[in-house]
N, C-alpha and C positions, 0 to 999 in steps of 0.2 A: 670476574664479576658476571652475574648473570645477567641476560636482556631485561627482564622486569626486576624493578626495584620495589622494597616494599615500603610504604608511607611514611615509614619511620625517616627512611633511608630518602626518601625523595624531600619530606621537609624538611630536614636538614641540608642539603643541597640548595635549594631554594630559598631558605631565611639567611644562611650564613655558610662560612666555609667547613666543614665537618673538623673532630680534632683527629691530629695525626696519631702514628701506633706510639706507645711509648715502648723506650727500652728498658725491661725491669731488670735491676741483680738478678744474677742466679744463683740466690740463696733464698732461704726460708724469712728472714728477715726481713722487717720493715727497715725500709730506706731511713734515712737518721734526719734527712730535712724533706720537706717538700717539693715534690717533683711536678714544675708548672709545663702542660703536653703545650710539644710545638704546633704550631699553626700554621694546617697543611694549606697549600696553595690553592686560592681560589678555584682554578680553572683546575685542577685534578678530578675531580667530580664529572666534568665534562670531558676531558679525555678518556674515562674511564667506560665513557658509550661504547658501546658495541657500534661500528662502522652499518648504514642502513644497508648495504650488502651485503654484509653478515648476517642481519635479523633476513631477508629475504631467504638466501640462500637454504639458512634453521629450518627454514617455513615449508622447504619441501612440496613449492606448489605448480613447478614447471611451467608451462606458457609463458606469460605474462606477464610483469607488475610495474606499474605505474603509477608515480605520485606527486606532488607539490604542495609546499606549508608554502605560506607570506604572513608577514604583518600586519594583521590588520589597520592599524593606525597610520602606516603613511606606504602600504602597498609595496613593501618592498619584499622578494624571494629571499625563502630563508634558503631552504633543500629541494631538490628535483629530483627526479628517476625516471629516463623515459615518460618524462611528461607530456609527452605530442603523440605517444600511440593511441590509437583511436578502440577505446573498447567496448562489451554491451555496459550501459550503467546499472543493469536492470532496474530496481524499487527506485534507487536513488534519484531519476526522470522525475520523479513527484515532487521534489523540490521546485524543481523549475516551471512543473506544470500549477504549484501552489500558487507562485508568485507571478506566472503567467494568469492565472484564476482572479487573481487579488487585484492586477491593475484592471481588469478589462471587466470586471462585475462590482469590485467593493469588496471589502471588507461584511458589509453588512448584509449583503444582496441575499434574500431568500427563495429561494423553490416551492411556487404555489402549484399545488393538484386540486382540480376545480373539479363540481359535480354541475351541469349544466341543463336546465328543460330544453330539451327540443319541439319546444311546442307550448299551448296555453295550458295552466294548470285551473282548474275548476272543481269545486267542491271536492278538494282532495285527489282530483284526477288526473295523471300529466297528459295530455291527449298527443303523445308521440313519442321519439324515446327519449332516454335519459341517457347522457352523455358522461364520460372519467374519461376527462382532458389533464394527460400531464404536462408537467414544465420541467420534465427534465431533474425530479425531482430523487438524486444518489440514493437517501436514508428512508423515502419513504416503506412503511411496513406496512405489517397487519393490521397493527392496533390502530394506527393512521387510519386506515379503508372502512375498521369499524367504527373512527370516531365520522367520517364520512357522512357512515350509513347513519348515524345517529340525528346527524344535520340537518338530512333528508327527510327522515322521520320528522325532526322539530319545525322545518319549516313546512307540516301537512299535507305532505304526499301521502297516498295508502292506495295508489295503483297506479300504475304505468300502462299502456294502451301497446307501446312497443318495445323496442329491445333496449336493455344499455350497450350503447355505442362505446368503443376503448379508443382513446388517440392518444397515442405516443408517436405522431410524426412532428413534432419540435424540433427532434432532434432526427437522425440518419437512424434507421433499424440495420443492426450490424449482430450476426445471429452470434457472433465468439467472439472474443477480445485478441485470441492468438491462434490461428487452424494449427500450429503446430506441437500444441499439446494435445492432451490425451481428452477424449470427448467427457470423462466422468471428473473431473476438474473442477471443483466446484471457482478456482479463481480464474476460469476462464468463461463467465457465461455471456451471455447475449446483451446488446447495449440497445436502449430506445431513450423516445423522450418519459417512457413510462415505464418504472421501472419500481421491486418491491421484492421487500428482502433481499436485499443487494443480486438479486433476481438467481437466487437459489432455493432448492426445492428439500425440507426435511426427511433422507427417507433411513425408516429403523425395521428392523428384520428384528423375530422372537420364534426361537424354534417351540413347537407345539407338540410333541408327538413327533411324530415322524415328519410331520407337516410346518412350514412356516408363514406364520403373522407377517405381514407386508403393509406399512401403511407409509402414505408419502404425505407429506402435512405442512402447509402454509405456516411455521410457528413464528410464534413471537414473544415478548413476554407475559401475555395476559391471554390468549387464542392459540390452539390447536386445531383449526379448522382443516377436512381430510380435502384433499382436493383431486379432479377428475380429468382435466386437462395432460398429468403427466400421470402414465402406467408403469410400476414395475413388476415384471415376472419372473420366478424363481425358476431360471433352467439348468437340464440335467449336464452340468459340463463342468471340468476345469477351468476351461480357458476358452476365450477372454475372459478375464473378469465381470468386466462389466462389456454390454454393447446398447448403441443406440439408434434410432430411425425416426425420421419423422413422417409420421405415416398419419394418413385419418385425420387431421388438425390436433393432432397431439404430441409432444413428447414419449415416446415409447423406446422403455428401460427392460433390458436384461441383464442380470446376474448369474454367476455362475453357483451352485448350490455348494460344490465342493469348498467356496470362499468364504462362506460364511458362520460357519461355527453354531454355538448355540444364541448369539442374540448380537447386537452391535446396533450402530448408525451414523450416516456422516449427509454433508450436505450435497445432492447434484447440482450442476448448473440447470438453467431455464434458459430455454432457447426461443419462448412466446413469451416475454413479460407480459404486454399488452393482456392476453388471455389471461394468464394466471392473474395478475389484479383483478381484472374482469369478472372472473369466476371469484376472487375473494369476495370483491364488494356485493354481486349478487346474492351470496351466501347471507350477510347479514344484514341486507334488504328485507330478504323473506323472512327473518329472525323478529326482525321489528313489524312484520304483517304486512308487508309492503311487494304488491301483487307484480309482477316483471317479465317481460321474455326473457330470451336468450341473448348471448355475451357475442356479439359482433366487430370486427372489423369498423371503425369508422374511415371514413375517406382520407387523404393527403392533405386537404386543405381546414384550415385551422377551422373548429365547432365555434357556432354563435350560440348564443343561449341567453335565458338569467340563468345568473349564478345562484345555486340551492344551496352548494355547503363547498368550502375551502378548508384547505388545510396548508399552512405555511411552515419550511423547513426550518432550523437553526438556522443563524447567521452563517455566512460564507468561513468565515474566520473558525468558528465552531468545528464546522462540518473539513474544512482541511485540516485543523489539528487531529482531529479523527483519524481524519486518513493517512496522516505520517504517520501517526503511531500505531495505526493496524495495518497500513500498506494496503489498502484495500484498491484493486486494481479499478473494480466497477467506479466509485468513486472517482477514483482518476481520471479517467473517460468522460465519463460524463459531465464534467464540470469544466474539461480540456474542447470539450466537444461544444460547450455552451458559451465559453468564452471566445471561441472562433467564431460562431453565429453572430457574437454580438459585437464584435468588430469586424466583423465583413458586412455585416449588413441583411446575412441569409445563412441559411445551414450549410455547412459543408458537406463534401460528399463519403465522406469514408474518414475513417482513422489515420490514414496514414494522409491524408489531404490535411485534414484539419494539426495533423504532427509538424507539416509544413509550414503553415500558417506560422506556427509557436517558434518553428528551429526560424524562418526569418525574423521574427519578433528579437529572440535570442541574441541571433548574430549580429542585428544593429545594434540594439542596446547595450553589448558586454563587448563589442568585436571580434567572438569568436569564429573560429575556423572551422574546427572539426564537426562541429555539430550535423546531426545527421539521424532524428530520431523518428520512429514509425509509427509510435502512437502515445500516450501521454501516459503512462502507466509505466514502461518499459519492461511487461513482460515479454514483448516482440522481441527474440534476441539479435535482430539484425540492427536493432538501435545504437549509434556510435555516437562516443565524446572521448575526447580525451581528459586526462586529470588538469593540466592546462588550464584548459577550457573551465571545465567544472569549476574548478578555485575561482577562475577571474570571472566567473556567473555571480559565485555567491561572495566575493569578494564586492561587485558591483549592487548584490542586493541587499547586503546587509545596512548601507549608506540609504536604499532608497525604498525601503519594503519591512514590513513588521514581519516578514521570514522566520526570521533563526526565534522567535518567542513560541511557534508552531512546534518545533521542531523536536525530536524524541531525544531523552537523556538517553543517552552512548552510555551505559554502566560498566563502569573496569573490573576486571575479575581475575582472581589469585590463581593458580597451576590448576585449582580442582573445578574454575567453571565457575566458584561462589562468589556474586558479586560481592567490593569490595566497598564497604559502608565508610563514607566521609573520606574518600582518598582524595587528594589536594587540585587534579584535574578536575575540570568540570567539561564534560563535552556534550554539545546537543549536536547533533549530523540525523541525518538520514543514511539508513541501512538501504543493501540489496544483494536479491541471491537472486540467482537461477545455476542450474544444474553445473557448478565448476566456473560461477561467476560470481565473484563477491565487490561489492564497491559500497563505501563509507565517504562521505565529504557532508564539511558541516565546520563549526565552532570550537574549538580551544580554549576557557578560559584558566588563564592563569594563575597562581598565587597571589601574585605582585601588584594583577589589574591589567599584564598585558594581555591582549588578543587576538589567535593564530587563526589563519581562516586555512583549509584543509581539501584535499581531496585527493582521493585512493584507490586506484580500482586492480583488480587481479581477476586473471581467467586463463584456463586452460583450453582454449579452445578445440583444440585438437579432440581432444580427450572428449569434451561435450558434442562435435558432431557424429563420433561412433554411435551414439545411443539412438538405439530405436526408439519406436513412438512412447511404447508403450512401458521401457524402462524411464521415463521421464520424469515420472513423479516419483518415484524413489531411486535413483540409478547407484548401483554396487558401491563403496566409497564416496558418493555424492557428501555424506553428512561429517567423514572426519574430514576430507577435503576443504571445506567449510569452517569447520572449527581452527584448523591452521590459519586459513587466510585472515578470519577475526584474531587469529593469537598475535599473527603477524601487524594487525590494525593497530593493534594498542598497544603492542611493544615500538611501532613506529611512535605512536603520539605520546607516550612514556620518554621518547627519546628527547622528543621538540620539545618534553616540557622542561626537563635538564640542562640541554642546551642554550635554549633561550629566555627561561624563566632565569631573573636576576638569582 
C-alpha cells in the first residue's frame, strides 16, 4: 500500500470497514448462488499505515524531523517524533505572533496615519510644516498617501510655508528584518512606524536598443508614481547581480547588465520608508496645486498638530488573515513590534527585544520550554521551538483565541502537485520555508467531527549553513528539498487521519 491514499480509499476507511478480497472460481462461469464479500476487520485499514518512520525516511530529508498530533477535545498525545528538538519555525512564528497581536491590540484595533499642521493655517496657508505621522501602520500604500493628499486638499490647504516632516518613530527604525539574507530581498526590507508598500520599491528594466529603460516606481493599484529617493544603474558586469549603498540620503542600486536580458521586473526592499512615503505623498500634494518644500526627517518625539486628514487600516483581525495567507514578513514585525509597545508601556528596542517580550508572554501562557524566538516573522533562522511546544501553543489557543479561523487552508495534493478538490481532511495550519527548513502546524479536521491539533517541523541544517550569502535566495536543490518535506506533511496528516478518524 502506498503512503497516500486516494479519497475514494480514505472515505471508506473512515465511514465504514472496507469489503474484503473475495475468492472467485477459476472458471469462466458465473457462481450459481450469490457470493455475500466477508467483512474485513475494522482495524486492517489502520495497520495498513505506513510506520511514521517509514514516511520519514521516503522523504529523503536528512537532518531533522520533528512532530506531535493530540486531540483536540480532551488534550490527549496521539504520535511524537523527536518532539523536544528545538528547530527554526520559520513563517510558521506568525501564528503565534497573530495571537500575540490579537490579545494585546484587539481583534478590531486599526493603524491611523495622520496628516498634521505644524502651525496656523490661514486663508489657505499652513504657516509651517506639514507633518505624515505613522502609527505603525503594515498595509498602508500609495493609493492611501494619495487619498491623504486628497484630504489636505479638502480641508483648503494650497501652500505650505515649510517642509512635510515624516515620523515613523512609533515604533524602533530597524533598516532589514534579517542582515543575513541577500540586500535585493524584497522580504527582507526596513521596519519603521512608517511604512508603504510593505516598504518595497517597483523596479522594471526594458531593453531599448542597445540601451536600457530603468524605472523604479512607488506602485499600487491605481498610481505609478516614479520615485527619486532609490536610484538604480545598469552596470557593465556579471556579478553581483545586484549591489547596494546608502550613499547621498538615498538608496543606491546596481545591477549587473549581463543579468538582465531583454525586459523583466521584480520588487527591491526599502531601507528609508519614512522618505519614500515622504516623497510619495509630496508628489500628490503638488498634483492637487498644493505649493510644499522638501521631504524631511521629523524629530523622536511624537508631532502635535490638528489633524488635516487620516487614513485608518483594516481591522487587526483583517490585516493578520492577510498576513498568514501571504506570510508577509513586514507585516509580522510590525504589528509584533506594536503589540510589545502596547504592553510595556513604550517601544521596544529592536526585534529581537521585542521577540522577548512575546517568547515570555508564550512561555507563561502555554508553559512552554523551548521557545526561543528573534523576531516575530521568523525569517531570523536562529529562531527555536520545538514541535512540542508548537502543538501545546496552539493547542492552548484554539480554547482561548479566534486563531485557527485566520488561518490558511493546507491543500492536499495527488503525486503530480495538483491540489486535490473535496478530499475528506480539512486542514487550516500555517506554512514555513527558509532555505532546507520546512514547518507546518495548525488544525486537523476530521470526517467524524473530531479535531487533531498538529505540529511539524523538518530541516537540514547542516546543509543550510554551507550556503553563502548570496546562493540564499535560490540555493542548488533548495526547491525539490522542499517539495519532499511538504510530501512528507501530508503523507503524515493522511496517516493521523486513518488512524484516528472513526
Amino acid at each position: 500500500m502506498t503512503n497516500r491514499i486516494s479519497r475514494r480509499h480514505f472515505l471508506s476507511a473512515a465511514i465504514a470497514a472496507t469489503a474484503g478480497a473475495v475468492a472467485w472460481p477459476l472458471k469462466a462461469a458465473a457462481p450459481e448462488t450469490s457470493l455475500r464479500p466477508k467483512a474485513r476487520n475494522s482495524d486492517l485499514v489502520k495497520r495498513l499505515q505506513s510506520p511514521a518512520e517509514e514516511l520519514i525516511a521516503k522523504a529523503r530529508l536528512n537532518g531533522q524531523v520533528g512532530f506531535a498530533v493530540a486531540d483536540l477535545s480532551d488534550g490527549s498525545l496521539l504520535e511524537e517524533h523527536n518532539p523536544g528538538i528545538s528547530m527554526p519555525p520559520a513563517s510558521v512564528a506568525k501564528a503565534l505572533t497573530a495571537a500575540y497581536a490579537l490579545e494585546a491590540l484587539g481583534a478590531q484595533h486599526r493603524f491611523a496615519t495622520r496628516v498634521l499642521a505644524g502651525g496656523l493655517v490661514s486663508n489657505g496657508v499652513l504657516k509651517g510644516d506639514l507633518i505624515l505621522a505613522g502609527g505603525g501602520d503594515p498595509t498602508l500604500d500609495t493609493d492611501a498617501l494619495a487619498d491623504l493628499a486628497a484630504q489636505v486638499k479638502a480641508a483648503g490647504v494650497t501652500r505650505v510655508t515649510g517642509n512635510l516632516l515624516v515620523w515613523g518613530d512609533a515604533l524602533p527604525r530597524i533598516d532589514r528584518i534579517d542582515r543575513e539574507q541577500p540586500d535585493h530581498v524584497g522580504y527582507s526590507p526596513a521596519v519603521s512606524g512608517l511604512n508603504v508598500n510593505f516598504n518595497r520599491v517597483h523596479f522594471e528594466w526594458r531593453k531599448a536598443g542597445g540601451a536600457y529603460n530603468v524605472t523604479m516606481q512607488g506602485r499600487s493599484a491605481k498610481h505609478r508614481p516614479d520615485v527619486r529617493f532609490a536610484k538604480m544603474v545598469v552596470a557593465p558586469r556579471s556579478l553581483p547581480i545586484y549591489t547596494y549603498e546608502d550613499k547621498g540620503g538615498r538608496d543606491n542600486w546596481s545591477v549587473a547588465r549581463n543579468a538582465l536580458g531583454d525586459g523583466g521586473s521584480r520588487w527591491l526592499p526599502v531601507r528609508k520608508p519614512e522618505l519614500y512615503a515622504g516623497e510619495l505623498l509630496q508628489g500628490f500634494l503638488k498634483s492637487y496645486g498644493i505649493t510644499i518644500g522638501g521631504v524631511k526627517l521629523a524629530g523622536r518625539a511624537a508631532p502635535k498638530g490638528a489633524q488635516l486628514a487620516r487614513h485608518l487600516s483594516a481591522p487587526l483581525d483583517e490585516v493578520l488573515r492577510d498576513m498568514l495567507k501571504y506570510s508577509n514578513n513586514l507585516t509580522a514585525e510590525v504589528v509584533g513590534l506594536t503589540a510589545t509597545a502596547v504592553r510595556r508601556g513604550s517601544r521596544p528596542n529592536s526585534l529581537r527585544d521585542s521577540a522577548g517580550e512575546m517568547n515570555r508572554w508564550a512561555k507563561t501562557r502555554f508553559g512552554l520550554q523551548s521557545l526561543a524566538l528573534v523576531d516575530h516573522s521568523g525569517l531570523g533562522a536562529k529562531s527555536r521551538i520545538s514541535a512540542r511546544d508548537m502543538m501545546l501553543a496552539l493547542q492552548g489557543l484554539r480554547r482561548e483565541t479566534a486563531l485557527k479561523p485566520l488561518l490558511k487552508k493546507f491543500s492536499m495534493r495527488d503525486k503530480q502537485r495538483r491540489v486535490i478538490k473535496d478530499h475528506p481532511l480539512q486542514v487550516l495550519a500555517k506554512t514555513g520555508t527558509l532555505n532546507f527548513v520546512s514547518g507546518l502546524a495548525g488544525y486537523v479536521d476530521l470526517p467524524d467531527g473530531r479535531e487533531l491539533v498538529f505540529a511539524i517541523f523538518t530541516a537540514d541544517l547542516d546543509r543550510r549553513s554551507k550556503l553563502s550569502v548570496a546562493e540564499r535566495e535560490r540555493p542548488q536543490g533548495g526547491k525539490a528539498w522542499n517539495v519532499r518535506a511538504k510530501t512528507l506533511q501530508q503523507a503524515l496528516i493522511e496517516r493521523w487521519g486513518v488512524l484516528y478518524g472513526t
